[in-house]
N, C-alpha and C positions, 0 to 999 in steps of 0.2 A: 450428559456425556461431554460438556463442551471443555471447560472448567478444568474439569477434573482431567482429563488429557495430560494437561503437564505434569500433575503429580503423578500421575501413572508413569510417562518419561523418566521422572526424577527415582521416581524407584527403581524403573528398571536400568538405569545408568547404574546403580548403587549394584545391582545384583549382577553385572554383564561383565566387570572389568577383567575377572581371571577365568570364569568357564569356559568365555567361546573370545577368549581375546586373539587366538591365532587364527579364527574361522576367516577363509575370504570371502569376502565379499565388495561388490562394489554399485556405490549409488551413481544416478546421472542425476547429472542437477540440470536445467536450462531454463533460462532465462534471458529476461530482454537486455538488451544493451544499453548500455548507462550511455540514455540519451539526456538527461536531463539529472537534477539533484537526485529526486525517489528513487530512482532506478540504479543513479548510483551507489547509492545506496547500500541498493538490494546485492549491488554485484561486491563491494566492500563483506557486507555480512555475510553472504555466503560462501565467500574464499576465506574468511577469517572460522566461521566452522567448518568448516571442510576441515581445517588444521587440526584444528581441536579434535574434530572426530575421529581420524586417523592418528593421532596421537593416543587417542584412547584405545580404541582398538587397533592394532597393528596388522590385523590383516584387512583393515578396509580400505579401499581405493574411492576417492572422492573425485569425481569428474566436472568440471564445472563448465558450461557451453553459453557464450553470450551471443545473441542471436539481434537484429536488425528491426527484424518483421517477421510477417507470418509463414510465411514460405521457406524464409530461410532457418525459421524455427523447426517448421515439419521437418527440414531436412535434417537437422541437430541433434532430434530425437531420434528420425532412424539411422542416424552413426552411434547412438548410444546403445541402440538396442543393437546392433552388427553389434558391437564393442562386447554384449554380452552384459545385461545390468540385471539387478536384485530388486531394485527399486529406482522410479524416479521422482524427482520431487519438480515441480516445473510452475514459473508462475508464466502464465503466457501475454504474449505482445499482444493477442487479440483472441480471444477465449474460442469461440465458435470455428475460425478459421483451421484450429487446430484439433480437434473432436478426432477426426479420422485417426490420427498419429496417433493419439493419446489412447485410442483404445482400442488401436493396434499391439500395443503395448503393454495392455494392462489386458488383452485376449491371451496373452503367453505367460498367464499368473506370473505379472512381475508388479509389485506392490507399486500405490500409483499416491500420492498425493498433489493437489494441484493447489497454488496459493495464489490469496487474491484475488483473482479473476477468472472465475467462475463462467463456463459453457453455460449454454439457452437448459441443456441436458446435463443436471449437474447431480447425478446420481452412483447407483455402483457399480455405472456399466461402464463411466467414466473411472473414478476413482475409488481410493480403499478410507482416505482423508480430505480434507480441503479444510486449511488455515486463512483466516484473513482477516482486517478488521471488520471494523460493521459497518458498511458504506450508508447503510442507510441512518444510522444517528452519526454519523460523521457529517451529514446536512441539516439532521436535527437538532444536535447540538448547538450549530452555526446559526439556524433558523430561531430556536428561543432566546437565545441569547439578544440578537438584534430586536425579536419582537419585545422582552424584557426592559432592555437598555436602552431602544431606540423604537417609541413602539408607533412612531408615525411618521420611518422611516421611508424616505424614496431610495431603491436598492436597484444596483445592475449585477448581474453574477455573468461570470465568467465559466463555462462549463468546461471537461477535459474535452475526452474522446467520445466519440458515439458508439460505445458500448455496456453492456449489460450495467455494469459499476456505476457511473457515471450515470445513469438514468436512476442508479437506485438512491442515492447521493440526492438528486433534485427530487423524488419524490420524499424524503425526508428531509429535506429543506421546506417543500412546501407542507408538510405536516409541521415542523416548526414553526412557522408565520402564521399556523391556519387561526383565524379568529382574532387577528390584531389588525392594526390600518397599515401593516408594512403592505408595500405596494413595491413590484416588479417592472421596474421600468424595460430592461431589455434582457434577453439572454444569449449570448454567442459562445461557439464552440473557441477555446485558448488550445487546445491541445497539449494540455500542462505543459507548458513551453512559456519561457520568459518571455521571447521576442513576441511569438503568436497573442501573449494575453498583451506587450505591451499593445500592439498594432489595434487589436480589442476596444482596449483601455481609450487610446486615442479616437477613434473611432465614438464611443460614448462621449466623449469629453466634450466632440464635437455637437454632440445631434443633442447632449442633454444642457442646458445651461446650470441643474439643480440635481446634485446628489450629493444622497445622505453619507450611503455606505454600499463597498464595493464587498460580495462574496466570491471569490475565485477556489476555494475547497483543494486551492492547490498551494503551497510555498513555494516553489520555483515561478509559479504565474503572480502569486502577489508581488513577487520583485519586480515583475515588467512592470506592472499595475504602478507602486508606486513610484519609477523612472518618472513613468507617462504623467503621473497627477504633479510628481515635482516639475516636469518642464513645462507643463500648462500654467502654472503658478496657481493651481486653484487650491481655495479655500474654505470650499464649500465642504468639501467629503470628511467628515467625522471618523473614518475611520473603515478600515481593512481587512475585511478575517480570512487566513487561507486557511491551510490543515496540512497536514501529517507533524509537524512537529522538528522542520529545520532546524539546528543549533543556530542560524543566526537569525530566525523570526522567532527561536525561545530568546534567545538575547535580546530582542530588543523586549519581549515581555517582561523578561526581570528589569529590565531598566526602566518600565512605565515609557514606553516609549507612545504618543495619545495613537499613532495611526496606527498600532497592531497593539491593542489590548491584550488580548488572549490569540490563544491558537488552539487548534482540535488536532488531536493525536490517532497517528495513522503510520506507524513505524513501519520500515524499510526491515528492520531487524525481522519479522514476523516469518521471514525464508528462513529462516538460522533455525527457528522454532518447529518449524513444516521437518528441516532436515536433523532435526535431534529425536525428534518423535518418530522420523522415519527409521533412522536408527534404533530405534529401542524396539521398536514392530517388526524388523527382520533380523535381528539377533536373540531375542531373547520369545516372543512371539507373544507382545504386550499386545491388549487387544485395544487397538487407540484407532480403530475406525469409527469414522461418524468425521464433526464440525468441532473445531476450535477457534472461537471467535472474541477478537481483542478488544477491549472498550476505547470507544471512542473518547477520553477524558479530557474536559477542558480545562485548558493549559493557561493558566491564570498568575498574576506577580507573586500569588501564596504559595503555588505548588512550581511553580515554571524550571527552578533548581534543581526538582527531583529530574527532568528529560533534559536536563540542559549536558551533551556530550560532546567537547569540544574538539574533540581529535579526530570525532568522527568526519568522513566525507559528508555528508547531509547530516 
């Protein structure tokens, strides 16, 4: 089922432009506030299809709601749902907090897709879809790669937030390492945030005299990460891997730059995908329920070109 979701989208884009191009309809989008790159991201991609989809269709209204936190999220959705929606597509600030909303919402058969971050209850009593990448080989990737290239590395990782994602991310990092001498020196919460990983970062630099190689599974925390290693002057750390795939941590991978080799891919774009396939399942009545889930692909100076989007915000 997973896969094959797009091409089922792509088809029913093909079949939907003149039959039901006057029908209205109107999605809610909600999403977190572009507190940092990722999220800016997300908010960039989805006002940029939003355009697109309402261009396509002319009777579809695209709503797009940027929301803080979790409270201010529940609130978001129920102005969406007042507002009267068809569908919503929603990647949430914190999965569980929001369970209630969401299927308050989806109690009133109104088609539900949630992206990314996934509830404790992440079934069809929540949603009708859920798009995301793989969090768990987006640590695995990160995890073989060090034990491969660096396999008697001393490691600090930098973890996000204390939610569902983020644990599943560390348990496939430590399925990556498992059976090499990479060794775990510490792990604290960055809160994907530049400042918070650099504070982190500093913080290690302190307490460890000897690292090999920093994991932060984030791009906006690798950047604190290396402020922190350039103002310590150290020389020890072989090198950096975050994830998702910033334009300017792909850049430094095309450039062979030594402290960010590669990068693992974890696109912001994947809400653009949640709300195209949403569109194709309440206009034409594509059956794209179930999982679509993006490969975590590592972002290497051979492929790095293919993700490198410079116009984009992240």
């Amino acid at each position: 089922m997973q896969k094959r979701l797009m091409g089922l989208a792509v088809a029913a884009t093909m079949v939907l432009g003149t039959a039901h191009a006057q029908e209205t309809k109107t999605i809610g989008v909600s999403i977190p506030a572009a507190d940092h790159g990722w999220t800016a991201g997300v908010v960039y991609h989805a006002n940029r299809v939003a355009e697109l989809l309402m261009k396509e269709h002319p009777g579809l209204n695209v709503i797009v709601k940027t929301s803080p936190d979790p409270a201010t999220q529940a609130n978001a959705v129920q102005d969406l749902e007042i507002q009267g929606i068809d569908a919503l597509v929603i990647l949430p600030t914190d999965p569980d907090p929001l369970v209630n909303a969401i299927k308050e919402v989806k109690g009133k058969g109104t088609f539900v897709s949630i992206v990314d971050r996934a509830p404790s209850v992440n079934d069809n009593s929540v949603r009708d879809l859920y798009v995301a990448g793989n969090n768990p080989a987006l640590g695995e990737v990160a995890g073989k790669y060090i034990a491969e290239n660096t396999p008697d590395a001393e490691v600090v990782v930098i973890r996000g937030l204390p939610i569902p994602i983020d644990q599943q991310r560390q348990d496939g990092f430590d399925k990556g390492i498992a059976g090499s001498n990479v060794k775990v020196l510490d792990r604290q919460f960055g809160n994907w945030n530049r400042d918070d990983a650099f504070k982190v970062m500093q913080d290690y630099l302190t307490k460890y005299p000897k690292i090999d190689v920093v994991w932060c599974q984030d791009d906006d925390m690798a950047v604190g990460v290396l402020q922190a290693i350039e103002q310590a002057g150290r020389t020890d750390i072989k090198y950096v891997i975050g994830g998702a795939g910033s334009k300017d941590m792909i850049k430094k991978v095309m450039d062979g730059d030594k402290m960010i080799p590669v990068n693992v891919l974890y696109p912001p774009s994947m809400v653009g995908t949640a709300m195209e396939l949403t569109a194709a399942a309440i206009y034409d009545s594509v059956p794209v329920h179930g999982t679509y889930t993006l490969d975590a692909t590592l972002i290497t100076p051979e492929n790095a070109k293919n993700y490198h989007f410079p116009d984009s915000p992240f």
